[in-house]
C-alpha angles and dihedrals in degrees: 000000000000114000114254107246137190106229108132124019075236091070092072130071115237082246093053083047094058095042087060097051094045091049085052090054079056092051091044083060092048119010090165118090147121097238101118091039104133088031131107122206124208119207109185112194109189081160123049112254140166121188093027095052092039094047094043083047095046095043092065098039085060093052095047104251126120130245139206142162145094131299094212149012097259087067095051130078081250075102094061088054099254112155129237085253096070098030096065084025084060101033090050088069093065105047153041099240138000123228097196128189118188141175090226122084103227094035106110090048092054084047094053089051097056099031115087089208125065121268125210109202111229097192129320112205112292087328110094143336107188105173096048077055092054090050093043086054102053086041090063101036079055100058102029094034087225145058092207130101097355131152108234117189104198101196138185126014094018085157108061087006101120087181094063096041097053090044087051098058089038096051085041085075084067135063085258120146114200131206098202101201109190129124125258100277097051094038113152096271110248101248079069094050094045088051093055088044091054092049093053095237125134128242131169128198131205143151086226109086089184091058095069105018108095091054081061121115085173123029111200112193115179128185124248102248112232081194097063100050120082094193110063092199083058091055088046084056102063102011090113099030095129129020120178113220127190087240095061091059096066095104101032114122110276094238087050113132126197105218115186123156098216166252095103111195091182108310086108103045102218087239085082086054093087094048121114082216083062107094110154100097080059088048096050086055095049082070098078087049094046104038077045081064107038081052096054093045101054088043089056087232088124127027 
């Protein structure tokens, strides 16, 4: 039988969804345990990348597993010209479960198909990003104590931005209503708004972030990606299209969380930092519960 994978959020039922946030609430309580001890964990990093990778990596170290890999693709026999086919065709062969990032959108899917262990995407090109979505998720079910009826203000890069458009489908499962805020160039693309529009749910857009900001229960700020553009005087042009300041968040509503995945460049000013509205550090640490979780699932060691 073909091992389950993670490749798209839409792999997953909204029950399935909701098992594996409640199972990362368990592992919040007690992150500590010996259930991947024997396993050995992949992460294969064709893409640099610091929390994914480290939370990936710390998440099974606390559970006792191994892990090995690359953390990029110069230290790979990519180099040598191998394709992805006999690398996870090869790498399969070593451990229990791959973790993949990759510069291609469809990768991760192709590698689910031809490895013989599950494999977890990380991250392919500006496609999906599921498990930032799962963390994203329990993120926001722990500050607003729901997932039902909530504002959520996607801002910034709506259009290469993986992070947006998995939360997206994931949040569309839900009575959420979006204001996406992004220029012209990095405008949420329109399969994503006609997705939205099928499901009945509302969405607004607009280049004015104050314009929607204080009807947010979750702002989503999101950098513009240097890495996805081919013309560098495109990027220039939006690179500072949006900075949050502390100022800006006086007459936000009181139970209002910042969400951002990281790396910011400035699109967050450090003086918000300091806010209690500023959640994204905690976020960052919801990943090692979560991704805990996502392992333990796909490896049928908790059901």
């Amino acid at each position: 039988m073909k091992p389950r994978s993670l490749v798209s959020i839409d792999d997953l039922t909204t029950g399935e969804i909701t098992k594996i946030l409640s199972l990362a609430a368990e592992f919040e309580k007690n992150p500590v345990q010996d259930i991947l001890r024997g396993k050995v964990v992949a992460t294969l990093f064709f893409e640099p990348s610091t929390r994914t990778r480290l939370s990936f990596e710390s998440a099974v170290n606390k559970l006792g597993g191994k892990v090995i890999g690359f953390t990029d693709s110069s230290s790979s026999s990519v180099t040598k010209g191998e394709t992805l086919n006999d690398t996870i065709r090869t790498v399969n062969n070593y451990v229990d479960l791959i973790v993949m990032r990759h510069p291609i959108e469809g990768s991760a899917r192709y590698a689910s198909e031809v490895s013989t262990v599950p494999v977890i995407n990380a991250g392919d090109g500006a496609n999906q990003h599921p498990t930032q979505t799962l963390l994203d998720l329990y993120s926001i079910l722990k500050t607003q104590g729901t997932l039902d009826n909530l504002n959520i203000c996607m801002v910034g890069d709506l259009k290469y931005g993986r992070t947006v458009h998995s939360l997206l489908m994931a949040m569309s499962r839900w009575k959420t209503s979006f204001n996406f805020v992004a220029p012209e160039e990095l405008k949420m693309p329109d399969e994503y708004k006609l997705y939205l529009r099928n499901l009945g749910l509302d969405y607004y857009e607009t280049a004015d972030l104050n314009e929607v900001i204080n009807k947010a229960d979750i702002i989503y700020m999101t950098r513009v990606q240097r890495e996805r553009f081919s013309d560098p005087m495109e990027y220039e042009k939006v690179k500072n299209a949006y900075v949050l300041h502390d100022h800006m968040l006086s007459d936000t509503k009181p139970g209002m969380k910042i969400l951002h995945p990281l790396p910011r460049v400035n699109e967050i000013s450090t003086d918000v930092d300091a806010n209690t509205k500023a959640y994204y550090f905690e976020q960052a640490l919801n990943g090692v519960y979560t991704r805990q979780a996502i392992i333990c699932t796909l490896l049928g060691l908790k059901k």
